[in-house]
CHARMM internal coordinates of N, CA and C (Angstrom, degrees):
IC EDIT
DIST 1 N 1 CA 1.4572
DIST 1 CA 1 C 1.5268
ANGL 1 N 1 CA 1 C 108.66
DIST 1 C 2 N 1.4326
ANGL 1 CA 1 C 2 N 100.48
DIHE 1 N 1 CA 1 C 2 N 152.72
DIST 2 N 2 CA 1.6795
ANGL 1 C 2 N 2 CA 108.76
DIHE 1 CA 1 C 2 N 2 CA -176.36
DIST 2 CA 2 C 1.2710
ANGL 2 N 2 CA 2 C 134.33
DIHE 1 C 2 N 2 CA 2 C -67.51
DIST 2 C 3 N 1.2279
ANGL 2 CA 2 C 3 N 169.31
DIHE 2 N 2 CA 2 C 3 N 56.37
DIST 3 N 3 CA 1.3823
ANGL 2 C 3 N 3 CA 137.83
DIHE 2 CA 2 C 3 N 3 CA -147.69
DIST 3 CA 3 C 1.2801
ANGL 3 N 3 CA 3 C 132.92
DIHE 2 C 3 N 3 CA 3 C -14.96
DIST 3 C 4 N 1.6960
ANGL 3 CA 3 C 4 N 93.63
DIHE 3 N 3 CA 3 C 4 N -48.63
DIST 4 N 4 CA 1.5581
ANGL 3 C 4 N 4 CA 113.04
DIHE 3 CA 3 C 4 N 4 CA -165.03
DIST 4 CA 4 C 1.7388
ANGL 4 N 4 CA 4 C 109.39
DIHE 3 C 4 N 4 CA 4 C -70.41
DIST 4 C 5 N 1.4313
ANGL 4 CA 4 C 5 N 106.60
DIHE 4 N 4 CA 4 C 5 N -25.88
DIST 5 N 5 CA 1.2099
ANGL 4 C 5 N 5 CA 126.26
DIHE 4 CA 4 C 5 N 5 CA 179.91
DIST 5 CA 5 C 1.8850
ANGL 5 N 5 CA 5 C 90.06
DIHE 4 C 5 N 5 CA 5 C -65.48
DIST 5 C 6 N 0.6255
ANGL 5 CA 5 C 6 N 130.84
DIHE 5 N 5 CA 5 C 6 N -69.37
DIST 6 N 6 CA 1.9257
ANGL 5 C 6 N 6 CA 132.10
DIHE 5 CA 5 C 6 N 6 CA -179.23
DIST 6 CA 6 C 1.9227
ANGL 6 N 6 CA 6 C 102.96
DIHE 5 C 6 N 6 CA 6 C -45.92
DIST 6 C 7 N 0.7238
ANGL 6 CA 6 C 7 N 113.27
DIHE 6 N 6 CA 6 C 7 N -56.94
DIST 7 N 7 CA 1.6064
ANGL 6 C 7 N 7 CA 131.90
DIHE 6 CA 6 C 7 N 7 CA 170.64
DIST 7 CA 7 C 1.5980
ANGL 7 N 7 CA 7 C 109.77
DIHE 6 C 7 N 7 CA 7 C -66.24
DIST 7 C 8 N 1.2243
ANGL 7 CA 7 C 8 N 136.53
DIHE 7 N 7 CA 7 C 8 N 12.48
DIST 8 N 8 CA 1.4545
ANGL 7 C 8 N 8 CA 144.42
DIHE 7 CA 7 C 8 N 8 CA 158.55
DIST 8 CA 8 C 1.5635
ANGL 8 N 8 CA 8 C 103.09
DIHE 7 C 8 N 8 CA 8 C -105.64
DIST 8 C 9 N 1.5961
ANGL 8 CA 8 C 9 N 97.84
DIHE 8 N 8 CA 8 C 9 N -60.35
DIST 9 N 9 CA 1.7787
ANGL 8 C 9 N 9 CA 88.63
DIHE 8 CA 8 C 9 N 9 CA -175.33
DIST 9 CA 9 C 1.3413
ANGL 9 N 9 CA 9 C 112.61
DIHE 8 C 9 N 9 CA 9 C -66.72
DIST 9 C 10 N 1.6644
ANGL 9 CA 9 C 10 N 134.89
DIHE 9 N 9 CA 9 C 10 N -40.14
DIST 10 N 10 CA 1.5447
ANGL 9 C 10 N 10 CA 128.21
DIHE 9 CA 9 C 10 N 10 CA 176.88
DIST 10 CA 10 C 1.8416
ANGL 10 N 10 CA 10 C 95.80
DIHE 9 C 10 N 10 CA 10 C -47.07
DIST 10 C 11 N 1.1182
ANGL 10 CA 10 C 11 N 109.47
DIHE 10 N 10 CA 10 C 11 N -43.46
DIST 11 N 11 CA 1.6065
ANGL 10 C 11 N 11 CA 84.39
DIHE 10 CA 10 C 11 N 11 CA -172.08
DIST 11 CA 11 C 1.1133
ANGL 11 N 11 CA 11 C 125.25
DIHE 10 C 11 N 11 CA 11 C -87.81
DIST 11 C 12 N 1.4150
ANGL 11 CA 11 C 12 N 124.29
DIHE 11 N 11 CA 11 C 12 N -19.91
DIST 12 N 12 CA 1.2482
ANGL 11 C 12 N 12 CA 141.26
DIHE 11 CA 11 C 12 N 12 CA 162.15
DIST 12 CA 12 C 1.8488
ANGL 12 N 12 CA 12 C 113.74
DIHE 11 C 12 N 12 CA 12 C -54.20
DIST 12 C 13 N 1.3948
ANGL 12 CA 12 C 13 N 117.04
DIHE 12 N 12 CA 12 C 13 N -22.25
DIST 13 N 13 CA 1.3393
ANGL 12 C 13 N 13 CA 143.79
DIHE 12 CA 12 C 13 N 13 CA -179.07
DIST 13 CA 13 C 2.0473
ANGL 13 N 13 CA 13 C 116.44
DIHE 12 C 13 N 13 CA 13 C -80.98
DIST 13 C 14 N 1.5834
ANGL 13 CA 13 C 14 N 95.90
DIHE 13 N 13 CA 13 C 14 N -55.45
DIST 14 N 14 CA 1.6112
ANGL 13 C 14 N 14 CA 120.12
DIHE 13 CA 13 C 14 N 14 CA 171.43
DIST 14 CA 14 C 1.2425
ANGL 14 N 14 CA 14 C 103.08
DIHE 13 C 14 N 14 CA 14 C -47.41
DIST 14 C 15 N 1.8102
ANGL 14 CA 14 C 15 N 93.76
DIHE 14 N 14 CA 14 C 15 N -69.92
DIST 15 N 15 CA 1.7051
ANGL 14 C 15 N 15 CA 103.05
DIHE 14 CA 14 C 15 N 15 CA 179.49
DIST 15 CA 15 C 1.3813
ANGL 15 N 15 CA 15 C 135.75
DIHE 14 C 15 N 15 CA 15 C -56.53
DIST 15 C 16 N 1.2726
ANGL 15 CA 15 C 16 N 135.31
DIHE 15 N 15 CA 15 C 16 N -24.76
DIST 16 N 16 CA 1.1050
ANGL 15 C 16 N 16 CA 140.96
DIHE 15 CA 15 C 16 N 16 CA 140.97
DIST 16 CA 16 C 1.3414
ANGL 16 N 16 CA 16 C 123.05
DIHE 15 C 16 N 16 CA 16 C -63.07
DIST 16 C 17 N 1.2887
ANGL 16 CA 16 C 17 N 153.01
DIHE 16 N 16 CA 16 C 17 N 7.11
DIST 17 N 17 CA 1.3726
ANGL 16 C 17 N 17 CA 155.68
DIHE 16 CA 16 C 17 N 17 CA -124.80
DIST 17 CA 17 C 1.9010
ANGL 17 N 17 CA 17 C 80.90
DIHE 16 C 17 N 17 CA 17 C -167.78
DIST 17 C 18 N 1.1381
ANGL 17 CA 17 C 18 N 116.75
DIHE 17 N 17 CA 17 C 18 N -29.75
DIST 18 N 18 CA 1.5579
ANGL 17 C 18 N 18 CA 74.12
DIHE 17 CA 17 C 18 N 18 CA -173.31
DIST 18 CA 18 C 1.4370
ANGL 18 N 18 CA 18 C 79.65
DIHE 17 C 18 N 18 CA 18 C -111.55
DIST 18 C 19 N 1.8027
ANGL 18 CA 18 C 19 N 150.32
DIHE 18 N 18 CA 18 C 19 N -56.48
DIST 19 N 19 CA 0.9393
ANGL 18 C 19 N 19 CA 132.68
DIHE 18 CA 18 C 19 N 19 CA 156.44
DIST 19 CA 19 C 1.5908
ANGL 19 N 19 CA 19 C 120.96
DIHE 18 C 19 N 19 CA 19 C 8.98
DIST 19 C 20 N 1.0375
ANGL 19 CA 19 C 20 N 99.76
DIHE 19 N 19 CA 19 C 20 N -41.90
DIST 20 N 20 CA 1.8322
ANGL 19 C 20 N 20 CA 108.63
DIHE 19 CA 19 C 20 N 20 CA -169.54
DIST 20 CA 20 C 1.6457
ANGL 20 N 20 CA 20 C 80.76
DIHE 19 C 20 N 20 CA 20 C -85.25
DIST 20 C 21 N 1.2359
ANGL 20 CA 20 C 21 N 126.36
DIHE 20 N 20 CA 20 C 21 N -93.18
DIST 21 N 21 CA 1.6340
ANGL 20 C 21 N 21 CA 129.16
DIHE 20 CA 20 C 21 N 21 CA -165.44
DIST 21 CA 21 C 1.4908
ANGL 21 N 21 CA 21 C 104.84
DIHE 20 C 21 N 21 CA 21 C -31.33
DIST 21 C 22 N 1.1926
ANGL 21 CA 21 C 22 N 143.72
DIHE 21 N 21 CA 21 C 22 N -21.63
DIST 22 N 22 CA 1.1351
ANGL 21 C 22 N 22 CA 131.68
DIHE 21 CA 21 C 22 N 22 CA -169.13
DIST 22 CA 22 C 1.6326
ANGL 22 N 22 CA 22 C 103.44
DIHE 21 C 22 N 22 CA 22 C -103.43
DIST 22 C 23 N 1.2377
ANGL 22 CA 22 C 23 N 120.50
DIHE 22 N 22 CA 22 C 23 N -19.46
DIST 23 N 23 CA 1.6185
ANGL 22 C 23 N 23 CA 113.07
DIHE 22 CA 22 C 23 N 23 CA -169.64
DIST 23 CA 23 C 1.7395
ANGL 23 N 23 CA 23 C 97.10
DIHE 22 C 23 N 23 CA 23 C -106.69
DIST 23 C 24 N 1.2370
ANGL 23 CA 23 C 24 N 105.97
DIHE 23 N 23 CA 23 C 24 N -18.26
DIST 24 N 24 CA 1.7044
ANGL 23 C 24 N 24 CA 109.52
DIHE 23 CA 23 C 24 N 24 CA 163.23
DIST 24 CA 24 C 1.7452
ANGL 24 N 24 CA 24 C 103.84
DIHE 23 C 24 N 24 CA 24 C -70.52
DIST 24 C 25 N 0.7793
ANGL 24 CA 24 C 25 N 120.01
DIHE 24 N 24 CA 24 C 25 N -46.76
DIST 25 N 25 CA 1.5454
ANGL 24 C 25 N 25 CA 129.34
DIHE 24 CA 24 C 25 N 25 CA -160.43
DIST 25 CA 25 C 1.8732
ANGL 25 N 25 CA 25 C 103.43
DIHE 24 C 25 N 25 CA 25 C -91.14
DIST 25 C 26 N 1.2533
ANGL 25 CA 25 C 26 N 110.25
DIHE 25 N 25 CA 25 C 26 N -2.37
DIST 26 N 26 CA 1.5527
ANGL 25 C 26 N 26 CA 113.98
DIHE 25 CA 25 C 26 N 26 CA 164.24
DIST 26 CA 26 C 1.6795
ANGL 26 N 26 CA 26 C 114.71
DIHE 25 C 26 N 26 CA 26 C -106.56
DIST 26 C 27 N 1.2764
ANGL 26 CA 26 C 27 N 111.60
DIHE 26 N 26 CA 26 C 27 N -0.63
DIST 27 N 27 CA 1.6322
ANGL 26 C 27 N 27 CA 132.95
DIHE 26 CA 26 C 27 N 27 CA -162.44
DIST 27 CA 27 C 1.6149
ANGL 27 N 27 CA 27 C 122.67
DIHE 26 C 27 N 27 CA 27 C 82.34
DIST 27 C 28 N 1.0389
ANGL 27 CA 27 C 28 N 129.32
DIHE 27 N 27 CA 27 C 28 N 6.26
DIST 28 N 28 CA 1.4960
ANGL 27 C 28 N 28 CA 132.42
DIHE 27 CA 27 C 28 N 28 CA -160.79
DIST 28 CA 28 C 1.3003
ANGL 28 N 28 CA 28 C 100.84
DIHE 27 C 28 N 28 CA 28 C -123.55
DIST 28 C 29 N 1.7870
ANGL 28 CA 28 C 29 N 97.64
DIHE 28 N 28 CA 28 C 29 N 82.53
DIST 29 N 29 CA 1.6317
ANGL 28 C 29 N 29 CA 117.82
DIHE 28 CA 28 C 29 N 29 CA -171.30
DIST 29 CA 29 C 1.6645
ANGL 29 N 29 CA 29 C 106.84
DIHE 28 C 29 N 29 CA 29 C -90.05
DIST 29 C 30 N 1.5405
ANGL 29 CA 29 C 30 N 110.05
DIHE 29 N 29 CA 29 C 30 N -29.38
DIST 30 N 30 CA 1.7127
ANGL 29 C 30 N 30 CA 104.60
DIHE 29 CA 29 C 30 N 30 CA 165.62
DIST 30 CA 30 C 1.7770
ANGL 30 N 30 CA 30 C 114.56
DIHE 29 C 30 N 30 CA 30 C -71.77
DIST 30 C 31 N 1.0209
ANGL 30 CA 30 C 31 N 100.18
DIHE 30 N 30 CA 30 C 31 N -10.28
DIST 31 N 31 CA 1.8976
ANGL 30 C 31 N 31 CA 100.06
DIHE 30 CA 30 C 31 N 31 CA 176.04
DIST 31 CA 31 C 1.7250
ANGL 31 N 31 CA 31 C 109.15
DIHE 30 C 31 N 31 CA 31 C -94.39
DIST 31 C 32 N 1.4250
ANGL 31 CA 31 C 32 N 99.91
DIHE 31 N 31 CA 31 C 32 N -20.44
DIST 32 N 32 CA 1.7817
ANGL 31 C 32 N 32 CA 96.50
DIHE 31 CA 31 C 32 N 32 CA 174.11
DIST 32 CA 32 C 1.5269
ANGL 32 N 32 CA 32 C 95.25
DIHE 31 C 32 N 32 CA 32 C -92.53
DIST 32 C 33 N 0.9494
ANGL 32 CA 32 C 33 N 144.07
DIHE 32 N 32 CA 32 C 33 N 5.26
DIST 33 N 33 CA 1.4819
ANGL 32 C 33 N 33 CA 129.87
DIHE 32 CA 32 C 33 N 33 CA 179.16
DIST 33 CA 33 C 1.6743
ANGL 33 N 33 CA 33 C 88.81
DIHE 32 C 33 N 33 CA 33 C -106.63
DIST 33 C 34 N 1.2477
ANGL 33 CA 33 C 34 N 128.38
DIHE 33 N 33 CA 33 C 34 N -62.45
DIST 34 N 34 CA 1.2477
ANGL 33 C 34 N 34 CA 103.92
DIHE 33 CA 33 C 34 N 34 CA -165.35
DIST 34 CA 34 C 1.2588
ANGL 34 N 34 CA 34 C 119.40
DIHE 33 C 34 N 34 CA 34 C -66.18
DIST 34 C 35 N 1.5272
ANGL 34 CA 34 C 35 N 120.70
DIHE 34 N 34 CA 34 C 35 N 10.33
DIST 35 N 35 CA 1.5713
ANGL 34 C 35 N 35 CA 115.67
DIHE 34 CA 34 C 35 N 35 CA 177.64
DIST 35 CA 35 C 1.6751
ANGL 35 N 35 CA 35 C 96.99
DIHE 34 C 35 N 35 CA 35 C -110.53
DIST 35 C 36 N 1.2323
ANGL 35 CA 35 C 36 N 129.81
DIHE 35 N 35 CA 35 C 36 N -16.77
DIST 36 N 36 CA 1.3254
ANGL 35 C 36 N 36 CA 118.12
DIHE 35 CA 35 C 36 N 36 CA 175.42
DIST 36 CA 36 C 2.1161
ANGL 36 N 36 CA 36 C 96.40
DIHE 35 C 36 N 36 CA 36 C -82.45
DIST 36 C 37 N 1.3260
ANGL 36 CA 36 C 37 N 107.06
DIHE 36 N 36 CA 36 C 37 N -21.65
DIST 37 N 37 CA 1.4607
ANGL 36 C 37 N 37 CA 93.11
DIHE 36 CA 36 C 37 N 37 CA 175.49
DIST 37 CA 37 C 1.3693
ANGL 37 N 37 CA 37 C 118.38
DIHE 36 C 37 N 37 CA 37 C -86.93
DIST 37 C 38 N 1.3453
ANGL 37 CA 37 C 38 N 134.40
DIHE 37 N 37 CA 37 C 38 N 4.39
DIST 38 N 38 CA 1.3978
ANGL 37 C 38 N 38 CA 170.22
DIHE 37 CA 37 C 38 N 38 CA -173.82
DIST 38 CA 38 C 1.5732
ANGL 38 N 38 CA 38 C 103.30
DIHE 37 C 38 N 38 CA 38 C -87.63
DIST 38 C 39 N 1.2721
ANGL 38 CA 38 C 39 N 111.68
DIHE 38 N 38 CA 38 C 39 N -60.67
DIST 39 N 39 CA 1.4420
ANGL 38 C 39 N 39 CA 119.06
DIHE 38 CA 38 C 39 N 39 CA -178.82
DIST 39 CA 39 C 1.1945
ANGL 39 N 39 CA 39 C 105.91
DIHE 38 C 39 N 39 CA 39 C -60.53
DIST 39 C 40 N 1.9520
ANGL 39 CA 39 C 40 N 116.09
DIHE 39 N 39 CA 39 C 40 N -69.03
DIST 40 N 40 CA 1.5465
ANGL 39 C 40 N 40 CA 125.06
DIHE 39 CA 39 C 40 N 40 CA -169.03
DIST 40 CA 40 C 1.7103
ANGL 40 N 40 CA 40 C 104.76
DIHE 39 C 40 N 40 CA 40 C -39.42
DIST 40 C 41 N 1.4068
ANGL 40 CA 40 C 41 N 113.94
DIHE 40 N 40 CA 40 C 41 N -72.59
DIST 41 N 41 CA 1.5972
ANGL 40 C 41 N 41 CA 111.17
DIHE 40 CA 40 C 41 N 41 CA 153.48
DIST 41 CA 41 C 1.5156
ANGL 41 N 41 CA 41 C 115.30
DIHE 40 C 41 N 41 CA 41 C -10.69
DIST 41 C 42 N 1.3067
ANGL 41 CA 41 C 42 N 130.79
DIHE 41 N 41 CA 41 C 42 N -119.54
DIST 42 N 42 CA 1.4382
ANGL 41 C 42 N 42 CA 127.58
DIHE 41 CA 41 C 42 N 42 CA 164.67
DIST 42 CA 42 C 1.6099
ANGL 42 N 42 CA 42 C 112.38
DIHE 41 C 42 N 42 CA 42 C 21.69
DIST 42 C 43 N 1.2075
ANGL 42 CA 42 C 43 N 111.41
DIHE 42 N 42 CA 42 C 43 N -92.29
DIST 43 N 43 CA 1.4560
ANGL 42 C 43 N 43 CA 140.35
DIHE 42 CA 42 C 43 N 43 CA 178.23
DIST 43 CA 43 C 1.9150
ANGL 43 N 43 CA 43 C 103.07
DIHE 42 C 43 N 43 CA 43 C -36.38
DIST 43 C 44 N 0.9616
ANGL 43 CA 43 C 44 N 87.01
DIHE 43 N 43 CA 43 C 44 N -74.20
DIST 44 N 44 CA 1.6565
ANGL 43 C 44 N 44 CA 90.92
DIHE 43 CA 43 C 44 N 44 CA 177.59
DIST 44 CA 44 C 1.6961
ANGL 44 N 44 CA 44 C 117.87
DIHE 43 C 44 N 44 CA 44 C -44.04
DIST 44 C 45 N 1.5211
ANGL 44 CA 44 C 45 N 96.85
DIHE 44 N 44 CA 44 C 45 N -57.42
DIST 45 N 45 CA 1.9024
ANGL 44 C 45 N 45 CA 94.58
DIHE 44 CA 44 C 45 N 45 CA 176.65
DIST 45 CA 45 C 1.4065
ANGL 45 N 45 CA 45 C 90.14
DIHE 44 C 45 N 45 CA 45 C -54.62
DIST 45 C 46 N 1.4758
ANGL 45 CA 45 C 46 N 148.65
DIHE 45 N 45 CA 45 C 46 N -40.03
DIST 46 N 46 CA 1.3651
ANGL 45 C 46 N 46 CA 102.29
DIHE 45 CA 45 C 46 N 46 CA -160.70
DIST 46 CA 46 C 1.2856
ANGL 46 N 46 CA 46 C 132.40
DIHE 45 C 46 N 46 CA 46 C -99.31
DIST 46 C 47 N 1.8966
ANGL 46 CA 46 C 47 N 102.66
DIHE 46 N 46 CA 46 C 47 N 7.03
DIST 47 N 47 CA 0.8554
ANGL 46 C 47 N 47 CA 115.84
DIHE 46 CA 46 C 47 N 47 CA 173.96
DIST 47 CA 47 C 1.4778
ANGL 47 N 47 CA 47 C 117.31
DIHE 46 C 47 N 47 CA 47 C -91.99
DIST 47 C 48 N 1.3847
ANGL 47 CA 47 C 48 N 118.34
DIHE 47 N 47 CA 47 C 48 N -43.48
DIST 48 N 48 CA 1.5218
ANGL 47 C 48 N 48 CA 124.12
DIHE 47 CA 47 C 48 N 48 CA 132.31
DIST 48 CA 48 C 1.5080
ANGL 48 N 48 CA 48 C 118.55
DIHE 47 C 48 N 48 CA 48 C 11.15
DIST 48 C 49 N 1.7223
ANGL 48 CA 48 C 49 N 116.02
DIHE 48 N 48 CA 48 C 49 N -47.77
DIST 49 N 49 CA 2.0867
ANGL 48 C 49 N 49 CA 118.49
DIHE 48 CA 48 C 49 N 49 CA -152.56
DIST 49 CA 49 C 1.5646
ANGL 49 N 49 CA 49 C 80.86
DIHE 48 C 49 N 49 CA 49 C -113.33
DIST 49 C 50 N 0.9949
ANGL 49 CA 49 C 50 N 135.12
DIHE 49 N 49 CA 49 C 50 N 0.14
DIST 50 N 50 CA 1.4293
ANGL 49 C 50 N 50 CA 140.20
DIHE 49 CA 49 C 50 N 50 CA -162.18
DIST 50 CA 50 C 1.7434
ANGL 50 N 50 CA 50 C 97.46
DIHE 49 C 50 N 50 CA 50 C -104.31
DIST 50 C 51 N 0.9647
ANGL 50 CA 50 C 51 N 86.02
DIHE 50 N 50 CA 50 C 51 N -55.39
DIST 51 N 51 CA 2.0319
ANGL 50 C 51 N 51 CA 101.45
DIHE 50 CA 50 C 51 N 51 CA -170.36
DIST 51 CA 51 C 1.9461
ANGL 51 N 51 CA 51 C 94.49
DIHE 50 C 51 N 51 CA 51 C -78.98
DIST 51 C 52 N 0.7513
ANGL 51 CA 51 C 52 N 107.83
DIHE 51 N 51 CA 51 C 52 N -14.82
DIST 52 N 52 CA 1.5291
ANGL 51 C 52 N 52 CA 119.31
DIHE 51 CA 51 C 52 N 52 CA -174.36
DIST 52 CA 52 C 2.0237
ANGL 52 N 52 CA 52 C 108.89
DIHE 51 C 52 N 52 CA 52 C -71.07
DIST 52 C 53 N 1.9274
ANGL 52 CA 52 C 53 N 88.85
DIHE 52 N 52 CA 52 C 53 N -67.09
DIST 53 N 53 CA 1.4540
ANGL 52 C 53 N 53 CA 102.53
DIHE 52 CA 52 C 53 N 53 CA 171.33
DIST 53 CA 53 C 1.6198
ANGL 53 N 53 CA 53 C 113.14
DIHE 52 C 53 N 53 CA 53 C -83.20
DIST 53 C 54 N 0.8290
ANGL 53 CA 53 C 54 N 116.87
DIHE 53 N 53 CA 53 C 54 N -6.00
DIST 54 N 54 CA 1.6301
ANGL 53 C 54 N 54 CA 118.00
DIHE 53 CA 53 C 54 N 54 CA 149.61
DIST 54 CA 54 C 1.9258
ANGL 54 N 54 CA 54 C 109.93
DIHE 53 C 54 N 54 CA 54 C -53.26
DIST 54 C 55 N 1.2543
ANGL 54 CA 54 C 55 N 98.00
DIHE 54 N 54 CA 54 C 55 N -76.40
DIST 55 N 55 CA 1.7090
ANGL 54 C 55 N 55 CA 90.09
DIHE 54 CA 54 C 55 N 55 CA -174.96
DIST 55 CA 55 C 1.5441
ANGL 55 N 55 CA 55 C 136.37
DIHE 54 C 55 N 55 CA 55 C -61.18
DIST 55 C 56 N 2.1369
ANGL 55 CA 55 C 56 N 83.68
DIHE 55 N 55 CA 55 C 56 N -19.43
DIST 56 N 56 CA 1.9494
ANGL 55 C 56 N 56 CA 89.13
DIHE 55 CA 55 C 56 N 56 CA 173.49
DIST 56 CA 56 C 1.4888
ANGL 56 N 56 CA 56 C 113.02
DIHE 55 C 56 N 56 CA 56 C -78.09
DIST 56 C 57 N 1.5790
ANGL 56 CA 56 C 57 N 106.94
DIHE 56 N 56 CA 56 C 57 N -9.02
DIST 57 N 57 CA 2.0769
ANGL 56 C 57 N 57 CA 112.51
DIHE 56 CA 56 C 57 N 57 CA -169.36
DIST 57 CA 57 C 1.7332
ANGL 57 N 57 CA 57 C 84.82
DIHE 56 C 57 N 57 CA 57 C -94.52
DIST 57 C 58 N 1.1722
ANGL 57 CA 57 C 58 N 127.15
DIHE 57 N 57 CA 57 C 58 N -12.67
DIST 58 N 58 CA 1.6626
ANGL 57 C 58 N 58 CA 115.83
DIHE 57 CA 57 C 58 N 58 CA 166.60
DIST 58 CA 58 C 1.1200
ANGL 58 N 58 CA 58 C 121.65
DIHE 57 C 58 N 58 CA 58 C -103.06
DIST 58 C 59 N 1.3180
ANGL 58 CA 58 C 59 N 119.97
DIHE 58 N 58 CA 58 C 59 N -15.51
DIST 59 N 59 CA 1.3323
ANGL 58 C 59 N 59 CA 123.48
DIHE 58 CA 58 C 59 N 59 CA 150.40
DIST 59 CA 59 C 1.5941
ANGL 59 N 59 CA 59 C 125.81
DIHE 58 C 59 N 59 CA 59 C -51.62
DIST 59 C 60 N 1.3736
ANGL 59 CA 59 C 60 N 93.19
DIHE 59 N 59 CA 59 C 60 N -70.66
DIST 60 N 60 CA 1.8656
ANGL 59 C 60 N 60 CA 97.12
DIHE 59 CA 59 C 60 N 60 CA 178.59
DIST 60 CA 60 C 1.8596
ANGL 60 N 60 CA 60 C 109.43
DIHE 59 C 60 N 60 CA 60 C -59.77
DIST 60 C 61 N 1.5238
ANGL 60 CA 60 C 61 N 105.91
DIHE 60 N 60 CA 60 C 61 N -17.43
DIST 61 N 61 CA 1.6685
ANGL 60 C 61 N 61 CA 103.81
DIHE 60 CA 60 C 61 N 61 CA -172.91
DIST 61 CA 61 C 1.6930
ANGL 61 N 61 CA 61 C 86.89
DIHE 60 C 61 N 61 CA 61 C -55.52
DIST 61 C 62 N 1.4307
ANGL 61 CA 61 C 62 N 97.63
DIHE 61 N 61 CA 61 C 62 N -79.87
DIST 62 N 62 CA 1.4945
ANGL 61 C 62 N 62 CA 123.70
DIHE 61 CA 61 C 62 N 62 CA -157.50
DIST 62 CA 62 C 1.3676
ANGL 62 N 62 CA 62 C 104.78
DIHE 61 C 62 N 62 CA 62 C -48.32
DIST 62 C 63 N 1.6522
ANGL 62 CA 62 C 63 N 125.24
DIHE 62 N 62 CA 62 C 63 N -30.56
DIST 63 N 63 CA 1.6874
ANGL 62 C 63 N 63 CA 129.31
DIHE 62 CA 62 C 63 N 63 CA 159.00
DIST 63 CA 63 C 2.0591
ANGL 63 N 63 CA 63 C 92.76
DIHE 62 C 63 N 63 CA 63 C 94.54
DIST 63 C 64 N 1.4378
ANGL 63 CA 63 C 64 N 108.83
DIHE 63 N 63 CA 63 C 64 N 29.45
DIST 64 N 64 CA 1.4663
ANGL 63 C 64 N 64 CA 124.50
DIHE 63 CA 63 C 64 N 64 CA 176.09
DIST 64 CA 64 C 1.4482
ANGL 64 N 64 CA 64 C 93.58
DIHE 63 C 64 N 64 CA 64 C -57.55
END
COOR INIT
IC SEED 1 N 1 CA 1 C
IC BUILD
C-alpha cells in the first residue's frame, strides 16, 4: 500500500470537513450533506480499486 494513497484521503477528509463547516455555518445544511456524501463516494471508489487488486494479487497467488 501507498503512503500517498493515506495522504489523498486525510486530505480528501480536511477538505470536506471544513467545506461542510462552512456551508453549515452559511445555512445550506442540504449542500453540506451532499458534499460530505460526495467525499464518502470519492473515498470509497478508491478504496473500492484497492480491494479490487487485492483479490486479483490472490487470485494469480493461489493460480485460481
Amino acid at each position: 500500500m501507498d503512503v500517498n494513497l493515506i495522504f489523498k484521503i486525510a486530505a480528501i477528509g480536511i477538505v470536506i470537513a471544513v467545506l461542510n463547516n462552512v456551508l453549515i455555518r452559511s445555512g445550506r445544511e442540504e449542500m453540506a450533506m451532499m458534499t460530505t456524501l460526495t467525499g464518502i463516494v470519492v473515498v470509497l471508489m478508491m478504496v473500492i480499486s484497492l480491494i479490487s487488486r487485492l483479490f486479483d494479487t490472490v487470485r494469480t497467488m493461489f493460480q485460481l
